[in-house]
C-alpha positions in Angstrom: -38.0 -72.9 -66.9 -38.1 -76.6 -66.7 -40.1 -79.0 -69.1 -41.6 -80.7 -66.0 -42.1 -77.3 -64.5 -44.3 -75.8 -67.7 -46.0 -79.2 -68.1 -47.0 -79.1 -64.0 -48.5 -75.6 -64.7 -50.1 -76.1 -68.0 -52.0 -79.6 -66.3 -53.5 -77.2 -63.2 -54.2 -74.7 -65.3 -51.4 -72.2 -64.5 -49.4 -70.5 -66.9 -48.7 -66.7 -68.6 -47.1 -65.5 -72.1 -43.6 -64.1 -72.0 -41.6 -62.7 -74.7 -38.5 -63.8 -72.5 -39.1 -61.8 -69.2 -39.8 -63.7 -65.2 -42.9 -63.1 -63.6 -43.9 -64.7 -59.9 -47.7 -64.0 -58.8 -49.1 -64.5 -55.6 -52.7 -63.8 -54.5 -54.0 -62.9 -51.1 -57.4 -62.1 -50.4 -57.3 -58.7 -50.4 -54.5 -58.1 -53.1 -52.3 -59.7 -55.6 -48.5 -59.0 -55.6 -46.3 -59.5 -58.8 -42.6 -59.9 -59.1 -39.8 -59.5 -61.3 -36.0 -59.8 -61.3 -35.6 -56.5 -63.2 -37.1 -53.1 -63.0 -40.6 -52.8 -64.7 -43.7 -51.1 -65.6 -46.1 -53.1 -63.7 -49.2 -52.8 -65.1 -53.5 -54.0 -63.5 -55.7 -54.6 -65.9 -59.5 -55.2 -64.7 -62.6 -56.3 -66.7 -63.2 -54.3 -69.7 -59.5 -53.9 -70.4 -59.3 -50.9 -68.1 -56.0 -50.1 -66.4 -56.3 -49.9 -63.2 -52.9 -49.1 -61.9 -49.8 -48.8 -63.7 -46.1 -48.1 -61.7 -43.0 -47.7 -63.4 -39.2 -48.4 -62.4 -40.3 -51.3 -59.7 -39.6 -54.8 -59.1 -42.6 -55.4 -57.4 -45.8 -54.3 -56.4 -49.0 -54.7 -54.9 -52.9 -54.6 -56.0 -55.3 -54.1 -53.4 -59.1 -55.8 -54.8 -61.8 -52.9 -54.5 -64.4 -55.7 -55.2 -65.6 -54.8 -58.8 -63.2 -55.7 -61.0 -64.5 -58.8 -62.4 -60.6 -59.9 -62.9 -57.0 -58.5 -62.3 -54.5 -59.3 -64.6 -50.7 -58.1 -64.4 -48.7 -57.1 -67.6 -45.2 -56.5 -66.8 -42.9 -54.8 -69.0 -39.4 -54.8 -68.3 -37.3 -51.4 -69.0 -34.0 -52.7 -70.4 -35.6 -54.0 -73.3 -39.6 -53.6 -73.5 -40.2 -57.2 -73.5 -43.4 -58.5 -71.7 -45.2 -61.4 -69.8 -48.6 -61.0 -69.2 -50.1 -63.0 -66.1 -53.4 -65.2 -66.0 -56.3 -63.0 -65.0 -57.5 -63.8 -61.1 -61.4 -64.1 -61.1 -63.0 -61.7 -58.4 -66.3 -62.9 -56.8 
C-alpha cells in the first residue's frame, strides 16, 4: 500500500483492518465479491454478527443479497498463516 493510496481511502471513507493479508471488494447490486491473492476462508457476516456464509480453500467468492441482512461484511482469513483483514460492512436498504 501506498501513503497516498491509504490517505485517498480513509478521506472517502473506504478502508478495512488487516493483520498483513490483501483484500479487493467489489459490490454489485445483487452480490458482493471479495478477493485475495492466497487461499482463504472467506467468511459473510450480516447484522447481528451472524455468519451467513463461510467457504474455505478459495481465492474468491461471491455473496448473493437476500434483502434482510441489514449489512454484509467479509472476514477473510488466509490459510498459510491465519492472519485476517476484515472488510467495511455494505449497508442493505
Amino acid at each position: 500500500m501506498r501513503e497516498e493510496s491509504v490517505i485517498a481511502a480513509l478521506q472517502n471513507g473506504h478502508f478495512y483492518s488487516t493483520e498483513g493479508t490483501d483484500l479487493s471488494v467489489k459490490v454489485y447490486p445483487d452480490k458482493i465479491v471479495a478477493s485475495t491473492s492466497a487461499e482463504a476462508t472467506i467468511e459473510w457476516i450480516v447484522k447481528g454478527g451472524a455468519k451467513r456464509k463461510v467457504t474455505s480453500g478459495i481465492k474468491q467468492d461471491s455473496y448473493f443479497i437476500e434483502g434482510d441482512e441489514g449489512y454484509v461484511r467479509v472476514v477473510v482469513t488466509r490459510n498459510s498463516d491465519k492472519k485476517r483483514v476484515l472488510g467495511q460492512p455494505v449497508f442493505i436498504e
